[in-house]
Residue frames as qw, qx, qy, qz and C-alpha x, y, z in Angstrom:
[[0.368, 0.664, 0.422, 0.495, -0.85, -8.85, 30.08],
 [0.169, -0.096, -0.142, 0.971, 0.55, -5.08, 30.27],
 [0.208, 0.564, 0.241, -0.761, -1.62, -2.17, 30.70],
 [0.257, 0.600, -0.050, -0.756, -1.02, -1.46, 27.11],
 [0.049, -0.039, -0.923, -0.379, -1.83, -4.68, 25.70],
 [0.077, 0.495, 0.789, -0.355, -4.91, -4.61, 27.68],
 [0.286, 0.733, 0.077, -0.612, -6.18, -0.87, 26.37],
 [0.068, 0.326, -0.768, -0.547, -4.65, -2.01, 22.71],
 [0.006, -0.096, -0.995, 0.026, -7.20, -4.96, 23.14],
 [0.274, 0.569, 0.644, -0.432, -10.68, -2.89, 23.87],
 [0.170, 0.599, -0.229, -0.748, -9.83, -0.39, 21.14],
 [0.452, 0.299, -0.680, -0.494, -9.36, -3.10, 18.50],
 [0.733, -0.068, 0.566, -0.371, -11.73, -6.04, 19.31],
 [0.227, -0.284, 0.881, 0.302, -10.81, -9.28, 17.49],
 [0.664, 0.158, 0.189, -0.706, -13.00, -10.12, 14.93],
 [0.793, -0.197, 0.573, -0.069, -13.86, -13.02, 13.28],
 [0.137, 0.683, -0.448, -0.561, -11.66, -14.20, 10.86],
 [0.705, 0.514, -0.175, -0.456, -12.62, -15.47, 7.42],
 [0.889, -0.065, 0.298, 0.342, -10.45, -18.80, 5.93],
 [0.259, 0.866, -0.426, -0.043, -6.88, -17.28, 4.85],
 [0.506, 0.601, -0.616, -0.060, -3.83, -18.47, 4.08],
 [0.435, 0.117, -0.886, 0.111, -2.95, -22.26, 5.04],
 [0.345, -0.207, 0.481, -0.779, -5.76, -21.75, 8.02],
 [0.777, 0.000, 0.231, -0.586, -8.33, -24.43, 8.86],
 [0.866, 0.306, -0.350, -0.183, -8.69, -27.91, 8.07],
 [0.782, -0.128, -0.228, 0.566, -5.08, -29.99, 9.06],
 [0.258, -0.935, 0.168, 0.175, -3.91, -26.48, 9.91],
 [0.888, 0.209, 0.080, 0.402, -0.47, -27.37, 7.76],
 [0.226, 0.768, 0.001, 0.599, 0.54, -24.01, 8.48],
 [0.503, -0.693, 0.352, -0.379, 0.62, -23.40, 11.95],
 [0.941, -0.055, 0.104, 0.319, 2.18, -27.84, 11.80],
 [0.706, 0.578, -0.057, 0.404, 4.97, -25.75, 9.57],
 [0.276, -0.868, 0.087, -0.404, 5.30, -22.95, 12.04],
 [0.604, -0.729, 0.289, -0.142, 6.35, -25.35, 14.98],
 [0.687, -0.313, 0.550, 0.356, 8.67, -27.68, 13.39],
 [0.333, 0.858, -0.094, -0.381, 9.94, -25.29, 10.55],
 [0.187, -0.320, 0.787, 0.494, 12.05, -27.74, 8.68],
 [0.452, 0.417, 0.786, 0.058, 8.63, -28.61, 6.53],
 [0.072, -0.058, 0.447, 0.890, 8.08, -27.44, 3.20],
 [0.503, 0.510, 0.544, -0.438, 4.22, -26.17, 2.37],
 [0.145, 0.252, 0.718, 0.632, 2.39, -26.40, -1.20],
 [0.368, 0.411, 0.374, -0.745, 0.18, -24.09, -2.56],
 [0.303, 0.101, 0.883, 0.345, -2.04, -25.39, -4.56],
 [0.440, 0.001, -0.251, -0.862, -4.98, -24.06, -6.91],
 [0.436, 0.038, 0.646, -0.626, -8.16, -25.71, -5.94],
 [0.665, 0.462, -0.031, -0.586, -9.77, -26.18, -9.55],
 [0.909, 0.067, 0.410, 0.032, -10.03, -29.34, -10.81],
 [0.730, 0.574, 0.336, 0.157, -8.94, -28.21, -13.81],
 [0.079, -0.960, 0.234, 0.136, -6.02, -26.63, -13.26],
 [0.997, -0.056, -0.012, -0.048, -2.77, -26.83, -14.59],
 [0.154, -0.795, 0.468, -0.354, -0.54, -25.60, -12.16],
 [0.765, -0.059, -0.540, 0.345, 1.95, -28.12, -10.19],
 [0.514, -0.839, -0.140, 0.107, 1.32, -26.99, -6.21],
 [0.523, 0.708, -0.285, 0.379, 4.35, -24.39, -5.57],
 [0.618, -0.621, -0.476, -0.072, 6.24, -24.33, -2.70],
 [0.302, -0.799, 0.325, -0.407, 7.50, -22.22, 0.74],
 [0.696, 0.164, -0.583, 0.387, 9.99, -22.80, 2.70],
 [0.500, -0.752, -0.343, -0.257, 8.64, -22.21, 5.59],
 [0.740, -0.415, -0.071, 0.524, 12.02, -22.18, 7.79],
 [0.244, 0.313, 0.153, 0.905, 12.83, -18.77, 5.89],
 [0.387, -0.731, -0.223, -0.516, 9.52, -17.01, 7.48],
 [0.801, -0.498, -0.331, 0.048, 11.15, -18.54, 10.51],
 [0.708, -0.012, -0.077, 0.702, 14.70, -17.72, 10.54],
 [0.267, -0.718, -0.016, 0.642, 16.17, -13.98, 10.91],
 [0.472, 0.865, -0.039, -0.163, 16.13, -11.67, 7.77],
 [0.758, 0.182, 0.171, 0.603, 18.97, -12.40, 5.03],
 [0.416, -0.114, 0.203, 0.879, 20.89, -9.97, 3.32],
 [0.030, 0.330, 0.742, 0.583, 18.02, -9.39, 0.68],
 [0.376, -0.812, -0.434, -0.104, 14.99, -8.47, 3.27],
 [0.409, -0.638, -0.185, 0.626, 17.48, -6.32, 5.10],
 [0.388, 0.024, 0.332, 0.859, 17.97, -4.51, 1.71],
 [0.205, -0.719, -0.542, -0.384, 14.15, -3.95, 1.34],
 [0.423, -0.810, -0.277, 0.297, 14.27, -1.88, 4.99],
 [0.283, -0.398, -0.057, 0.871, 16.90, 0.65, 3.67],
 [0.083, 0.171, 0.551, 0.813, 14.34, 2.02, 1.30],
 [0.251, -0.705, -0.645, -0.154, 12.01, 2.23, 3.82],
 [0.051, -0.572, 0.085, -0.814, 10.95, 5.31, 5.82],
 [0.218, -0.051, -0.936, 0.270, 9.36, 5.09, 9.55],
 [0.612, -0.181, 0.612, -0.467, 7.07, 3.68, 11.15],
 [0.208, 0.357, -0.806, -0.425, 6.90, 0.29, 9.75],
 [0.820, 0.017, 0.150, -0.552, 3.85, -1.95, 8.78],
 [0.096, 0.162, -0.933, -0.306, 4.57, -5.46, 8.00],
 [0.734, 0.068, 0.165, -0.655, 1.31, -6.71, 6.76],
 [0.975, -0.027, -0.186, -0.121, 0.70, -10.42, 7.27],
 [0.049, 0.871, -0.454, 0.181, 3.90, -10.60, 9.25],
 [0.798, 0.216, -0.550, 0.118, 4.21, -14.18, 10.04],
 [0.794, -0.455, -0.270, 0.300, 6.67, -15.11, 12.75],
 [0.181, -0.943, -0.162, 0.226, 8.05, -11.67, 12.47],
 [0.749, -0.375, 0.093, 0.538, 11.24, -11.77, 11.41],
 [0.258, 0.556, 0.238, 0.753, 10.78, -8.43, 9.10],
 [0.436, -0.882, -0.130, -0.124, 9.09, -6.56, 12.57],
 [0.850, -0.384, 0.052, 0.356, 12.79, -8.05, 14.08],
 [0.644, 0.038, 0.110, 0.756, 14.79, -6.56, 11.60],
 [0.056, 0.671, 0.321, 0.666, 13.22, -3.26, 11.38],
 [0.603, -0.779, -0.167, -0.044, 13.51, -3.02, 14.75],
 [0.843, -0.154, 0.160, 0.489, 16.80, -4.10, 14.86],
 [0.475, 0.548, 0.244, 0.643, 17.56, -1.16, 11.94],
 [0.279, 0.130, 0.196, 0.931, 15.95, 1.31, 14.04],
 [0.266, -0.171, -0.319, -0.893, 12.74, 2.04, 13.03],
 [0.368, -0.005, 0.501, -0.783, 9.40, 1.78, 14.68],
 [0.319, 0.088, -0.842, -0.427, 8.12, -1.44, 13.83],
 [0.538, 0.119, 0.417, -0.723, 4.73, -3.18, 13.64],
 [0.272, 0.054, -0.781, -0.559, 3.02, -6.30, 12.33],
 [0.717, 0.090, 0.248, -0.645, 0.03, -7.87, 11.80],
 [0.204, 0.043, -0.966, -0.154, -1.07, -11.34, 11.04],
 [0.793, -0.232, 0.016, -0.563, -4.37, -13.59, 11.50],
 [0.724, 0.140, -0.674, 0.039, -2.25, -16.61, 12.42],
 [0.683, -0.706, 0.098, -0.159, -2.54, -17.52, 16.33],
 [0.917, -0.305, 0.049, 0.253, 0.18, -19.85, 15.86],
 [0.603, 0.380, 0.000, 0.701, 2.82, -17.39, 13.88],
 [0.047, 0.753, -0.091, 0.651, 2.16, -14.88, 16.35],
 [0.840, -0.523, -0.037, -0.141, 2.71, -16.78, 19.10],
 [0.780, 0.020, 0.132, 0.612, 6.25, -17.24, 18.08],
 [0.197, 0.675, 0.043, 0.710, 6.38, -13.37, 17.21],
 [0.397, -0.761, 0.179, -0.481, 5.20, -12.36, 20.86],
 [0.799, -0.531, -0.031, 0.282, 7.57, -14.73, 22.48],
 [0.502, 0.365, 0.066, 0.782, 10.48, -12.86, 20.58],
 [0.246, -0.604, -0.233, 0.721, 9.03, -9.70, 22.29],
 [0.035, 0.067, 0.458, 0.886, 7.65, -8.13, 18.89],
 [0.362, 0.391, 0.308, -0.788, 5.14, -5.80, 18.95],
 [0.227, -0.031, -0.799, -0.555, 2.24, -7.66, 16.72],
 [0.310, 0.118, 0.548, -0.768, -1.09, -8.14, 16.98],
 [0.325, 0.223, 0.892, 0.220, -3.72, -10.45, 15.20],
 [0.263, 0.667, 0.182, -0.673, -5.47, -8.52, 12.65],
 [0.565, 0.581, 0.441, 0.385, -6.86, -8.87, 8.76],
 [0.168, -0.115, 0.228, 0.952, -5.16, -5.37, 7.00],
 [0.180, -0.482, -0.628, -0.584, -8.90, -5.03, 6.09],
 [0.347, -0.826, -0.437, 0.080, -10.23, -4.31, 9.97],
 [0.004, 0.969, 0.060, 0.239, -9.37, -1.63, 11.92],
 [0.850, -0.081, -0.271, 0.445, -6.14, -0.81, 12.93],
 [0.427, -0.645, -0.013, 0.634, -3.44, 1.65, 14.62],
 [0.089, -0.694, 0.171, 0.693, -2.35, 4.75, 13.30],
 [0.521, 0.659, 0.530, 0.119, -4.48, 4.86, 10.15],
 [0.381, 0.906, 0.142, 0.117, -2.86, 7.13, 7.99],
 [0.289, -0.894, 0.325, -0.108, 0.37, 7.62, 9.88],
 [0.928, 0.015, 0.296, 0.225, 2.40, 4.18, 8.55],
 [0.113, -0.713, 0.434, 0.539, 5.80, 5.41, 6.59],
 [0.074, 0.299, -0.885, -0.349, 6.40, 2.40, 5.32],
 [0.859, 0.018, 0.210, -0.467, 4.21, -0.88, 4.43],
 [0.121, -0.282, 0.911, 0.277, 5.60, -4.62, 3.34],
 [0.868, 0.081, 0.309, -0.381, 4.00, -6.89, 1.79],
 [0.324, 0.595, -0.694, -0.245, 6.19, -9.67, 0.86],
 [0.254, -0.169, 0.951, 0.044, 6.47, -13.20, 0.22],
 [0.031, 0.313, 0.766, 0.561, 3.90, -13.23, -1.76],
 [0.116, 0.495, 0.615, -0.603, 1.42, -11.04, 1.08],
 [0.201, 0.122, -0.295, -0.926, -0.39, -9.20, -2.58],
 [0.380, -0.078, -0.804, -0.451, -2.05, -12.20, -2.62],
 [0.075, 0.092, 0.556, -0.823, -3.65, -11.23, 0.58],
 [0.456, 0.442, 0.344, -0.692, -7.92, -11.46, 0.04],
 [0.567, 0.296, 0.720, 0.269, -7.22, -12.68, -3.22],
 [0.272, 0.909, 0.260, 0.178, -7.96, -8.81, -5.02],
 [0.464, 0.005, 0.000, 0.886, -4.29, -6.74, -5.39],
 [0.039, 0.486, 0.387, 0.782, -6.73, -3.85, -5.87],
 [0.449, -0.756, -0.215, -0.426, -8.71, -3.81, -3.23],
 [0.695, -0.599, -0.125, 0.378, -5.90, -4.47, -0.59],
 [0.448, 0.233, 0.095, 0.858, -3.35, -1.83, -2.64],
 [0.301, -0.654, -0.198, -0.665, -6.60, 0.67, -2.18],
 [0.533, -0.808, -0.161, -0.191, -6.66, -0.05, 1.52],
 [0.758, -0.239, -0.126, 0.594, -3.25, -0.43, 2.27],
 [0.112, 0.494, 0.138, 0.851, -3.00, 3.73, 0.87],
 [0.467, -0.754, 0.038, -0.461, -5.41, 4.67, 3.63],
 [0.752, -0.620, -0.129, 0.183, -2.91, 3.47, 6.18],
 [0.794, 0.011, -0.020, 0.608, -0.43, 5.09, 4.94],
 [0.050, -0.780, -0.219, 0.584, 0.85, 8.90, 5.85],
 [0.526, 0.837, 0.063, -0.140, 1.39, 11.28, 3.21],
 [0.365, 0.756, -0.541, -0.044, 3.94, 10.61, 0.76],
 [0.730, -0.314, 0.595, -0.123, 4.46, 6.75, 2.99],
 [0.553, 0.446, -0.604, -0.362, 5.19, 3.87, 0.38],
 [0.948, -0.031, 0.290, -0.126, 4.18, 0.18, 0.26],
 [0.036, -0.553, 0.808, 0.201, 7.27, -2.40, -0.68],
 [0.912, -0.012, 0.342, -0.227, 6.10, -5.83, -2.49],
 [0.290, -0.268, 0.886, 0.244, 7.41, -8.63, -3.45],
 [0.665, 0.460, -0.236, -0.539, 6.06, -9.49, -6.96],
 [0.888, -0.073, 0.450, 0.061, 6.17, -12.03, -8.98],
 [0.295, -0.498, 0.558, 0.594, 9.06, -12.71, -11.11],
 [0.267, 0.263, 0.574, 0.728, 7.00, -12.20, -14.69],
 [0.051, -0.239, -0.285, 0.927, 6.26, -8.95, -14.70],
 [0.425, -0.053, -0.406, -0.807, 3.09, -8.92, -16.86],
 [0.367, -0.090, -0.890, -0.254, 1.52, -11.80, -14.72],
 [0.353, -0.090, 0.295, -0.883, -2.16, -11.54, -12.66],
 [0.587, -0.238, -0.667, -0.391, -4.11, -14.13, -11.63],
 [0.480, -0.351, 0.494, -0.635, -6.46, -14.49, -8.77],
 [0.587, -0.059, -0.789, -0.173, -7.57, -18.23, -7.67],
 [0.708, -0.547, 0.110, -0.433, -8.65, -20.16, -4.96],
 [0.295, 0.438, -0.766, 0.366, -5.72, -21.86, -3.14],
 [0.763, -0.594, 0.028, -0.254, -5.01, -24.22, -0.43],
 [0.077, -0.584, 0.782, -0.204, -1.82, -25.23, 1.60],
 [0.970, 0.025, -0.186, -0.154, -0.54, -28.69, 1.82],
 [0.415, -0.679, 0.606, -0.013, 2.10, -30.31, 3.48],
 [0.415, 0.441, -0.794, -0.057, 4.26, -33.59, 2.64],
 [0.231, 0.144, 0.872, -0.406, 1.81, -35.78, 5.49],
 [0.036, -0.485, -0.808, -0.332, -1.31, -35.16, 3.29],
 [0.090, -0.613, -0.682, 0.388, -2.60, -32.54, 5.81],
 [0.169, 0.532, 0.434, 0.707, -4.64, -29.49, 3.75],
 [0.070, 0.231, 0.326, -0.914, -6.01, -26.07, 5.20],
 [0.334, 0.707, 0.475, -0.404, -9.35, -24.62, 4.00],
 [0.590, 0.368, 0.294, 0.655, -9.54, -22.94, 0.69],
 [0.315, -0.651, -0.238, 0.648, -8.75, -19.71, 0.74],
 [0.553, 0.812, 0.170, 0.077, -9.08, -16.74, -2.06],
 [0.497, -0.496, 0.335, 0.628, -5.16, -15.74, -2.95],
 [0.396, 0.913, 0.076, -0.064, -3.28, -13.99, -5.96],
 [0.691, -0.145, 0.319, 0.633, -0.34, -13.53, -7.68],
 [0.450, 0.885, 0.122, -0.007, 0.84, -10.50, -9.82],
 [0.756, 0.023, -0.054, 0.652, 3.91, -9.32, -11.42],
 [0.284, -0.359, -0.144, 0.877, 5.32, -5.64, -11.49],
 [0.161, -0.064, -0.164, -0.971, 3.95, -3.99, -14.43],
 [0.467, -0.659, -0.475, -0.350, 0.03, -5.24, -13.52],
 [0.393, -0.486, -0.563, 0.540, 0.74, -4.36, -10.19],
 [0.316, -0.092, 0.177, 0.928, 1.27, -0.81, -11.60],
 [0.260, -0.373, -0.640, -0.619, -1.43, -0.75, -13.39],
 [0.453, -0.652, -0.575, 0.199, -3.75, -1.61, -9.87],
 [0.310, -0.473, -0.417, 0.711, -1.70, 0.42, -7.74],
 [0.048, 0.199, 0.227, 0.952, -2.28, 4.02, -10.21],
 [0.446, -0.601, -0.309, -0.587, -6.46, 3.88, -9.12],
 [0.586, -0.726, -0.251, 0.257, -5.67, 3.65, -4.88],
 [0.011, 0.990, -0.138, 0.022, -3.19, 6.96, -5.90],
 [0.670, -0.431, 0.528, 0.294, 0.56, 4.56, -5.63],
 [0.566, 0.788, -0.212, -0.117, 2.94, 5.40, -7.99],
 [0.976, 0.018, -0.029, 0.213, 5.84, 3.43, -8.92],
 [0.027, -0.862, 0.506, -0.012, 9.48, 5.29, -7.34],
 [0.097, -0.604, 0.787, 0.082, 11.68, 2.10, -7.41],
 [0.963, 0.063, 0.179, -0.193, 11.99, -1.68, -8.61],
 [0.011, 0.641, -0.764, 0.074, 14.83, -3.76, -8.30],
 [0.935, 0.011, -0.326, -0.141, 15.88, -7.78, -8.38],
 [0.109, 0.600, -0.760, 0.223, 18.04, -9.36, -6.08],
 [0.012, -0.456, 0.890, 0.021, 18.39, -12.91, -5.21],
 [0.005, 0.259, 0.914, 0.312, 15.99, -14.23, -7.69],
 [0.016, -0.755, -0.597, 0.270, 13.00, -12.06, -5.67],
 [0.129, 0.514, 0.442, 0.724, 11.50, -9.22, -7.40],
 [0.200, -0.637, -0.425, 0.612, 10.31, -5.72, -5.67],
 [0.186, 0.529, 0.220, 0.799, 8.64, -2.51, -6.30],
 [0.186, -0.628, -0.590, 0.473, 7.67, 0.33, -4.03],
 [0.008, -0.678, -0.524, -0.515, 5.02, 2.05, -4.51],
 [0.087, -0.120, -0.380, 0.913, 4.72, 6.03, -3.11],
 [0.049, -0.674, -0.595, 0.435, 2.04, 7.71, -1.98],
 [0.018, 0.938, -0.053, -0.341, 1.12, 11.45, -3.50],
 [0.627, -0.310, 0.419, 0.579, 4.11, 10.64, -5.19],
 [0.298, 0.728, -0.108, -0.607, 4.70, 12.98, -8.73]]
């Protein structure tokens, strides 16, 4: 371990983390992680749902940014947050672009694959403390990361305090823009093996609006391109 992993390490002490996405239980997530040709299912937990589990393609989180995720990074500004950053490959291209890049994740096993790549990542909920509070250009949150804690609101409201003045967050919505629903979820694989539940969320562009207007994020752009939906939200923005 380097110097400045080591001092990185006393500053931010790992706490313990809560049951997120596809975590606990079979671990079907971290299974997906190492042999990335498996497809995961998220599923709503309530009996009484009647949703059909949706699913990730987990070998995309895996693979090197397309066309699409490289399009999201020229609208961005630097330093770059990718919150929940997976196996990195948005830290990769933003690096790759340029731009001072940075993710976070609570997965051991997707950042294990991020820090053998040599990306600069570091296991953390977007809810504890982190680096350069207030001083972030950009933020991501895509593939569905709004659905982070399970409350767009309260992670739109802290994602703003990491960000510097006038910075902007980039999500990936869902593709009907009027749609907002929080549940309890859980990942599944195609072997039977399930994670913990976990609180998650889904929203589309205009509720997102709506959220983002009380943590001070105003809507400066929103745009479709292959099938995936985006808005980014500005800081201070007029």
């Amino acid at each position: 371990m380097s110097t400045t992993e080591t001092d990185r390490s006393d500053d931010f002490a790992t706490p313990a983390v809560p049951a997120t996405f596809g975590s606990g239980g079979g671990e079907p997530y971290a299974r997906a992680l190492r042999h990335d040709d498996e497809v995961l299912y998220l599923r709503e937990t309530a009996s009484d749902s009647p949703r059909h589990p949706a699913p990730f393609d987990v070998s995309k989180w895996s693979a090197d940014a397309d066309d699409t995720d490289r399009d999201v990074l020229t609208r961005a500004t630097g330093p770059v947050l990718d919150i929940g950053c997976g196996p990195g490959r948005m830290v990769k291209a933003a690096a790759d672009a340029g731009f001072e890049a940075f993710g976070i994740d609570v997965s051991p096993a997707a950042l294990e694959i991020a820090e053998a790549a040599g990306l600069d990542v570091l296991r953390r909920s977007v809810f504890d403390p982190l680096p350069r509070e207030g001083a972030w250009g950009t933020a991501l949150l895509l593939d569905g990361n709004i659905g982070i804690g399970g409350d767009p609101s309260a992670l739109l409201a802290r994602v703003a305090e990491l960000l510097a003045p006038h910075g902007r967050v980039i999500v990936e919505t869902h593709p009907d823009d009027d749609h907002d629903r929080a549940f309890e979820g859980a990942v599944v694989n195609g072997h039977g093996h399930q994670s913990d539940p976990f609180p998650w969320a889904e929203i589309g562009q205009r509720a997102l609006t709506t959220r983002a207007a009380h943590a001070g994020l105003v809507p400066d752009q929103n745009w479709v391109a292959d099938g995936r939906t985006f808005v980014s939200l500005a800081l201070g923005a007029s």
